[in-house]
C-alpha positions in Angstrom: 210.2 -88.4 43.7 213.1 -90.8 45.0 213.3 -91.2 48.6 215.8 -91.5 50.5 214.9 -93.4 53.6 211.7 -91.2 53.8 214.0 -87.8 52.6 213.2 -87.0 49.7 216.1 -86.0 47.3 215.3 -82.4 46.6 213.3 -80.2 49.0 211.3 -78.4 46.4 210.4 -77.7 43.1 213.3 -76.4 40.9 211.9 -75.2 38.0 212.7 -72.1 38.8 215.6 -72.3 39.4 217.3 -70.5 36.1 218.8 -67.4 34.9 216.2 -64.9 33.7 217.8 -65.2 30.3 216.5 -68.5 29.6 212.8 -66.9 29.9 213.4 -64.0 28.0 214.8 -66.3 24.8 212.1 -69.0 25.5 209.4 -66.1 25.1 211.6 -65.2 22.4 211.5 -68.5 20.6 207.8 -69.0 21.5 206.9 -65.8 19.8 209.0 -67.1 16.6 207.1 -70.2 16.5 210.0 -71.9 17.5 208.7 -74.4 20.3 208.5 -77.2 18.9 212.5 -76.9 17.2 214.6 -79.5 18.6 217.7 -79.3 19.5 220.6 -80.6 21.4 223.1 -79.2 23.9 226.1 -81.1 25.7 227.4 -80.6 28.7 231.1 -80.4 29.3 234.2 -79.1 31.6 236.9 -77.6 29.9 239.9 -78.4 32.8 239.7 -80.7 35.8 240.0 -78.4 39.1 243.0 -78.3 41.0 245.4 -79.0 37.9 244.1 -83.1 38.4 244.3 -85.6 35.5 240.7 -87.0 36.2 237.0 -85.9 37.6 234.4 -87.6 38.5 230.8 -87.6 37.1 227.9 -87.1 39.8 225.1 -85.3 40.3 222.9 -87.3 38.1 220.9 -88.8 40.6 219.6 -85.0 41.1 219.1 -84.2 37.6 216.9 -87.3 37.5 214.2 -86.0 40.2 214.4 -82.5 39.1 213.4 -83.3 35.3 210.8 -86.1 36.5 209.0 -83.1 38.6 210.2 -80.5 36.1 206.3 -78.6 36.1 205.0 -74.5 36.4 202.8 -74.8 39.2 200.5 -71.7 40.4 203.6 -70.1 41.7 205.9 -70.4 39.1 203.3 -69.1 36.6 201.8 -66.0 39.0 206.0 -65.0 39.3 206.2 -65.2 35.5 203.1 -63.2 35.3 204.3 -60.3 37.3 207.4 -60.2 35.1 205.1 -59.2 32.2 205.1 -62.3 30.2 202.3 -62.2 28.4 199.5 -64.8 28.9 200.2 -66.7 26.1 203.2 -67.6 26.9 202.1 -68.6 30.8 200.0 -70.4 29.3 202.1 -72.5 27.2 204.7 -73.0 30.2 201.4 -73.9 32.5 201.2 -77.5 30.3 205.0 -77.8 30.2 206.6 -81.1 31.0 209.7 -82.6 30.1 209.2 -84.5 26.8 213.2 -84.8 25.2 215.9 -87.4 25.9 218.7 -87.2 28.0 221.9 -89.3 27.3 224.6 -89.1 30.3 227.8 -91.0 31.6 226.5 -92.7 35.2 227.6 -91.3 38.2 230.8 -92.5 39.2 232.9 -92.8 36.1 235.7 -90.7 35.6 235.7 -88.2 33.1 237.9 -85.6 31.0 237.6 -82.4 30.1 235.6 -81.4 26.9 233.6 -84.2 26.2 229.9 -84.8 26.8 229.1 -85.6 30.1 225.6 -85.2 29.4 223.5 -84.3 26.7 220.0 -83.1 26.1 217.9 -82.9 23.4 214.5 -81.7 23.0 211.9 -79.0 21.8 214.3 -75.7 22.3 212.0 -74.1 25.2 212.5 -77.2 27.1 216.3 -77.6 26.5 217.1 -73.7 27.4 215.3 -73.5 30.7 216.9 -77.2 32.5 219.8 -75.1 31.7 220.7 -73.5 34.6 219.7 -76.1 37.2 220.9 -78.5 35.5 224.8 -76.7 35.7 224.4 -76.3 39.3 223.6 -79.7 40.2 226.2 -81.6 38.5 229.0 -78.7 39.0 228.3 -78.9 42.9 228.4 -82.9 42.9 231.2 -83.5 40.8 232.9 -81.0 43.3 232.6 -83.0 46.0 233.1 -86.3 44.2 236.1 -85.3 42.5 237.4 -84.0 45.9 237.2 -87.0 47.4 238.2 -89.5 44.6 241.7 -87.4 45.1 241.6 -87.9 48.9 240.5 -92.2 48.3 243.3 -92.6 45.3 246.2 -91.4 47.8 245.0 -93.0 50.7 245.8 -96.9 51.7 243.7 -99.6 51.2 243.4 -100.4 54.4 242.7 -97.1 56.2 239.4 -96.1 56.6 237.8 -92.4 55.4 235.8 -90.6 57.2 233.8 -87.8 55.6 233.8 -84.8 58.3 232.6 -82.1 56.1 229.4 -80.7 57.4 230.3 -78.0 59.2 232.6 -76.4 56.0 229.8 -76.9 53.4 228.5 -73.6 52.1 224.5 -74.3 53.3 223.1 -77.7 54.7 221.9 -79.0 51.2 225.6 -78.9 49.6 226.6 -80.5 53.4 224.2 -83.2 52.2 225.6 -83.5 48.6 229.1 -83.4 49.9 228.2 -86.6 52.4 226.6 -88.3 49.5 228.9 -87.9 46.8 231.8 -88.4 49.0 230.4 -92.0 50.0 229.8 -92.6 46.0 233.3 -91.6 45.6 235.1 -93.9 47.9 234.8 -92.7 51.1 233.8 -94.8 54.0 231.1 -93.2 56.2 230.2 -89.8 57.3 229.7 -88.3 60.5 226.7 -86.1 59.0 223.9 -88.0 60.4 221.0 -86.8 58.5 223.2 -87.8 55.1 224.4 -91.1 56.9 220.3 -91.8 57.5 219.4 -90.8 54.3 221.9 -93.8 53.0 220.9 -95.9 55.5 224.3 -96.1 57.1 225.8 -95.0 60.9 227.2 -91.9 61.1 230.7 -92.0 62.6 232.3 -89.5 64.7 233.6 -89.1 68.4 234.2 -86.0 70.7 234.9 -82.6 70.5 237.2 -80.8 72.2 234.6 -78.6 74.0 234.0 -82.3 75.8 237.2 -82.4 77.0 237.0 -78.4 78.5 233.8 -79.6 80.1 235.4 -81.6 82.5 237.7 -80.6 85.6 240.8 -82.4 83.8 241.5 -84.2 80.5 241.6 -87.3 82.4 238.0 -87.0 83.8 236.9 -86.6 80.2 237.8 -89.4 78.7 237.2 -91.3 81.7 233.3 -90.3 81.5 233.4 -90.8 77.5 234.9 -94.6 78.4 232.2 -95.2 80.7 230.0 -93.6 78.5 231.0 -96.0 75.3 233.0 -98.4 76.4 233.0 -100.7 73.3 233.5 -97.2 70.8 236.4 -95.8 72.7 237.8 -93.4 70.9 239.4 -90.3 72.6 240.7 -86.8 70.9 244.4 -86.2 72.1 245.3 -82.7 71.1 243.3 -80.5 73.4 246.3 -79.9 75.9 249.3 -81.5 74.5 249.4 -84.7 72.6 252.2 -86.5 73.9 252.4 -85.0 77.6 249.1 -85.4 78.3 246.8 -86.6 75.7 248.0 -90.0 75.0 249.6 -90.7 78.7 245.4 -90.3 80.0 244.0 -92.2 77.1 246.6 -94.8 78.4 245.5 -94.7 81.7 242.0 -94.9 80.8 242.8 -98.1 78.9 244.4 -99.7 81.7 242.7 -98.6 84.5 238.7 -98.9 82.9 238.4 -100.2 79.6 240.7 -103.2 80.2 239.6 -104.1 83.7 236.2 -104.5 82.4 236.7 -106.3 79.0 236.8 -103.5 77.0 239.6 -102.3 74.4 240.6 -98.7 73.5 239.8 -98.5 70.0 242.3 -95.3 69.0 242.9 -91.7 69.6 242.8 -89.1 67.2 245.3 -86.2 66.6 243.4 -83.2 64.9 246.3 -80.9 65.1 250.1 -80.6 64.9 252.8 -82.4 63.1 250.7 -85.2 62.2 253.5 -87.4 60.9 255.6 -86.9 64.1 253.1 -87.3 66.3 251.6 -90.2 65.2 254.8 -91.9 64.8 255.2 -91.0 69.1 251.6 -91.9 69.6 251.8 -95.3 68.1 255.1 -96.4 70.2 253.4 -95.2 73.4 250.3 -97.1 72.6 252.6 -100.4 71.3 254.8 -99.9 74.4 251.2 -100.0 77.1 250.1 -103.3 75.0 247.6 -101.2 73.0 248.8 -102.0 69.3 245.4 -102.9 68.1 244.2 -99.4 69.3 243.8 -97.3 65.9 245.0 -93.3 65.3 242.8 -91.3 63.3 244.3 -88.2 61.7 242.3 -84.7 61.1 243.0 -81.4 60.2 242.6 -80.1 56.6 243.8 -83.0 55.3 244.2 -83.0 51.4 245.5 -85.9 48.7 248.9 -84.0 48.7 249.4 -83.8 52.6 248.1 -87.4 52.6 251.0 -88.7 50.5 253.6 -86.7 52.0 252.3 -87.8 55.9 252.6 -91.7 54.2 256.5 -90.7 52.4 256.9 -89.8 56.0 256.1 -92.8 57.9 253.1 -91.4 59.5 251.0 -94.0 61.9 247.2 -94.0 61.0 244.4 -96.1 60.3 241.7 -93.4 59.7 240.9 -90.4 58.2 239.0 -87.7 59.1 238.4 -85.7 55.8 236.5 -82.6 55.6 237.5 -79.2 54.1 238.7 -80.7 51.1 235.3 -82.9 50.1 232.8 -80.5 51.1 234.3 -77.2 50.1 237.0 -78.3 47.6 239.3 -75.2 46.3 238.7 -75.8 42.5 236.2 -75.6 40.5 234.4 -77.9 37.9 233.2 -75.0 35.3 231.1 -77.1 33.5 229.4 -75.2 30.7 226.3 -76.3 29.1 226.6 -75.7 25.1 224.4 -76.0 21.7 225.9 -78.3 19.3 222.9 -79.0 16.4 219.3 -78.2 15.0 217.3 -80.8 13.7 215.7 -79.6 10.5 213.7 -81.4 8.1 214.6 -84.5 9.7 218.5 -83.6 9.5 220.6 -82.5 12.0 222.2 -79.6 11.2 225.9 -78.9 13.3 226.1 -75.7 15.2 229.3 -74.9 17.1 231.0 -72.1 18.7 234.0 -70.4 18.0 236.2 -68.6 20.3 240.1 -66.2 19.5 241.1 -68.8 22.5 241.1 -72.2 20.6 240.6 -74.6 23.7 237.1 -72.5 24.1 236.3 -73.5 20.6 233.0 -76.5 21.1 233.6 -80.1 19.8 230.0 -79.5 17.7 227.4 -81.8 16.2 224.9 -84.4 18.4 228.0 -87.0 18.9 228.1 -90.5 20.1 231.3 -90.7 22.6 233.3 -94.2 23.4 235.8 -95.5 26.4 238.7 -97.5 24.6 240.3 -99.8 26.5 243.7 -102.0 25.9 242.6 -105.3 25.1 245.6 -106.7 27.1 245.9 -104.6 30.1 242.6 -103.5 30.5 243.4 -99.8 31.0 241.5 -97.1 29.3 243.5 -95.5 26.5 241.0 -92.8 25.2 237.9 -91.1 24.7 236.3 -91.1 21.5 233.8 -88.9 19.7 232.4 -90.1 16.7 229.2 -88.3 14.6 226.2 -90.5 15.6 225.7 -91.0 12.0 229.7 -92.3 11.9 229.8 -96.7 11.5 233.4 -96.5 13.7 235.5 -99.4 13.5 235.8 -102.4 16.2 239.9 -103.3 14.3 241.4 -100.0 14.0 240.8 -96.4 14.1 242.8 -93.1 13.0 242.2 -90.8 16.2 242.9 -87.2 16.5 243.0 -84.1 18.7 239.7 -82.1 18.3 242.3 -79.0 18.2 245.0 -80.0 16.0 244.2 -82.9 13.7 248.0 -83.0 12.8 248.3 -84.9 16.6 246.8 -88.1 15.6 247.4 -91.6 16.2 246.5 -95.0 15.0 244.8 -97.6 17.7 244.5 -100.9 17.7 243.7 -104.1 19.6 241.3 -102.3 21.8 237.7 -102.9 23.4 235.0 -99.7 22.7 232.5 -99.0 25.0 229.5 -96.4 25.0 229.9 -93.7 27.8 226.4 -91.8 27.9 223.4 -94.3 28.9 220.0 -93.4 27.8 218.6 -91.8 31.3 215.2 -90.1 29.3 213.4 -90.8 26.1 210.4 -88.8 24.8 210.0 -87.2 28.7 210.0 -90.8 30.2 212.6 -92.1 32.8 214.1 -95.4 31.6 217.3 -95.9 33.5 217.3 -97.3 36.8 219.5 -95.1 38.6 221.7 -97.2 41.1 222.0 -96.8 45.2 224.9 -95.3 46.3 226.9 -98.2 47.4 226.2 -99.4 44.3 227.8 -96.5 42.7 230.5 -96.6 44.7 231.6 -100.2 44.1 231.1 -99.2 40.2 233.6 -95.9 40.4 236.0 -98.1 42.5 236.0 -100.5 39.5 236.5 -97.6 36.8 238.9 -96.4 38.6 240.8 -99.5 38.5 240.9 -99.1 34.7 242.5 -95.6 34.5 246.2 -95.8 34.5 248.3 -94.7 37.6 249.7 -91.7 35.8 246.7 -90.3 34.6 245.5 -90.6 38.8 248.7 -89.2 40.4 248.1 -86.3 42.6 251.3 -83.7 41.0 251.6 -83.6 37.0 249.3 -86.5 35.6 249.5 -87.8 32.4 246.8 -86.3 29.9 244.4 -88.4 29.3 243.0 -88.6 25.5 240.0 -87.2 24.5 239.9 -87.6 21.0 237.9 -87.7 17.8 237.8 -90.0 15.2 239.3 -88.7 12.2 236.4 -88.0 10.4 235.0 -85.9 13.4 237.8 -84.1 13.4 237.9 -83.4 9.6 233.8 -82.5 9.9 234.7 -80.2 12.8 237.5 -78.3 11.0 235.1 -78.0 7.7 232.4 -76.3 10.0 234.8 -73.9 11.3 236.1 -72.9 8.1 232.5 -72.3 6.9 231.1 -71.1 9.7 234.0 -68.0 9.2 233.5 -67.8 5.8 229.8 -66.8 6.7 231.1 -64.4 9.1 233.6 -62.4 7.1 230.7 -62.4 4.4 228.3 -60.5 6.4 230.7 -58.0 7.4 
């Protein structure tokens, strides 16, 4: 088990944590004789939430610790017993570990829709039931992470994010995730201390407005907080009225404490209001009393899209505070978790999906997927699947929409890289999964190499996720078998 600065990742053992169905067709498989078939399942989203051009892979981290302790324990087995499972089958799951491979794209790259984020592939029992927890970890984290990727890619350079999310998340453990993967994402601290001390960081923050009502005037507040840190002065305006009131005492305070003593104001923040208009006011007032290196953080439900429009309108800030829109982020991920080939007789046999709605239709077959990148602008230019037993050229390649092979084009003068590391191989852990700074400094980096229209907040440019035209050709000769076979049992 990874710890985090004595927490451990994940508070308990998660094997249980699936949908009965996985049980019912592992007895089911395990009565067939089928435990030792191996197979392989991707993982994949089919739309980036929010109508965005991009998302942002996370969650890995967890998926790591969960399949290292991925063990039926005398819990687990006495629940499974009560359902009626018969012993044989206890039995079996009593000596089950983890014994596949995993290939996954690292937490922090971005990613596009129906391509293999990560894929699995093992003896079928194991496969089925990692499953469900396996959905919930990386749809939660790549939630947050995508959430606040948005909120980093419309915000300065120079302004500083704050991650004020706790209180919004839906239970303390997606708080926690939310923190984390809003740090990996871009973000610069977090006032959710037991997250901060799990990262080994300082959690950032400053008062309430319940401090200010505790006190016989708004003055007296900040007043006491000044004395109380007089080197972290930073004092929340809005609780009577910002420009009356609020920024005339943090004034004051300045001049008639913090200055006296040696001390500097180091901002106010606005948390409600017209944020661009009252910044703007704020800022002169604090420039005109010989505070301009006093900052203005902003709050308030802030989102990428109010975020651009408060910097089209001049707004004054130099932080963040970011909450709603990291921790409980309106859309969804969706990712699905899908089979896409048997191995028999040392073959692997495609299996794929099909669906009346076409973009529900799987990209089948245990793939090998590649980033290419323009050779003399360094951006990314598409995603490429390829068969694993497909040589795919380094000079040129003919690729092609997994949907409509008549929407192909011809690249050239590019770089390929491999997406999916190796993270397991026959049940052992051999990739060293980064520190979260580390992954941060990595998704800044690969963020740098997705172009500008792909990461704009309204309408992006769709990003390519394509298949070599072989794939393609394979896929379309599976479909048209696989509903010849239909129609011929009917």
């Amino acid at each position: 088990m990874k710890i985090y600065n004595g927490y451990k990742r994940l508070p308990r053992n998660y094997t249980l944590m699936t949908d009965e169905y996985e049980f019912t067709m592992s007895n089911g498989y395990y009565q067939n004789g089928m435990q030792n078939q191996i197979a392989a399942f991707d993982v994949f989203f089919r739309k980036v939430p929010n109508n965005g051009g991009y998302a942002i892979m996370a969650g890995l981290d967890k998926v790591i610790e969960y399949i290292k302790d991925f063990s039926f324990g005398e819990q687990e087995l006495s629940y499974l017993e009560r359902k009626g499972y018969g012993k044989s089958f206890v039995e079996y799951l009593k000596n089950l570990k983890f014994s596949g491979d995993i290939y996954a794209i690292p937490d922090g790259t971005p990613v596009f829709p129906n391509e293999p984020i990560i894929t699995v592939k093992a003896p079928i029992i194991e496969a089925q039931i990692i499953e469900t927890a396996i959905l919930s970890m990386v749809n939660g984290a790549m939630e947050h992470a995508t959430g606040a990727r948005r909120i980093v890619e419309a915000t300065p350079d120079d302004v500083t994010i704050m991650e004020f999310g706790a209180r919004r998340a839906d239970g303390c453990e997606a708080a926690i995730d939310a923190s984390i993967y809003g740090i990996m994402a871009g973000c610069d601290g977090t006032s959710n201390d037991i997250a901060a001390d799990m990262l080994n960081m300082k959690g950032l923050g400053t008062q309430a407005h319940s401090w200010i009502e505790s006190y016989d005037t708004e003055y007296d507040a900040f007043l006491a907080y000044a004395k109380a840190y007089p080197d972290n002065c930073l004092l929340l305006v809005d609780t009577i009225d910002t420009l009356r009131s609020g920024v005339p005492n943090a004034i004051r305070v300045a001049k008639e404490y913090l200055v006296p003593n040696g001390y500097r104001l180091k901002g106010i923040r606005i948390d409600s209001g017209d944020l661009a208009y009252l910044s703007k006011k704020a800022r002169k007032m604090l420039d005109d009393a010989g505070l301009e290196d006093a900052g203005i953080c902003l709050s308030n439900g802030l989102t990428a899209e109010s975020i651009e429009s408060l910097i089209i309108q001049g707004a004054e800030f130099s932080s963040l505070g970011v909450g709603d829109n990291i921790s409980k982020p309106e859309g969804r991920m969706g990712c699905v978790y899908k089979e896409v080939a048997l191995k028999k007789d040392g073959n692997w046999i495609p299996k794929i999906k099909l669906s009346n709605d076409v973009s529900k239709t799987i990209n089948p077959d245990f793939k090998k997927l590649y980033r290419a990148y323009d050779k003399e602008t360094g951006y990314a230019i598409a995603d490429i699947m390829a068969r694993r037993i497909e040589n795919v050229s380094r000079d040129k390649i003919v690729i092609a929409d997994p949907a409509n092979i008549l929407k192909h084009t011809t690249i050239t003068n590019f770089k390929l890289e491999k997406l999916q590391k190796t993270i397991f191989k026959n049940g052992e852990l051999v990739y060293d999964d980064p520190e979260i700074l580390e992954k941060q400094k990595y998704c800044n980096e690969q963020m740098k190499k997705i172009y500008p229209e792909v990461k704009r907040t309204k309408m992006p440019h769709e990003y390519y996720v394509d298949g070599t035209e072989e794939y393609v050709e394979f896929k379309n000769v599976l479909i048209d078998e696989t509903k010849k076979i239909a129609k011929n049992k009917i």
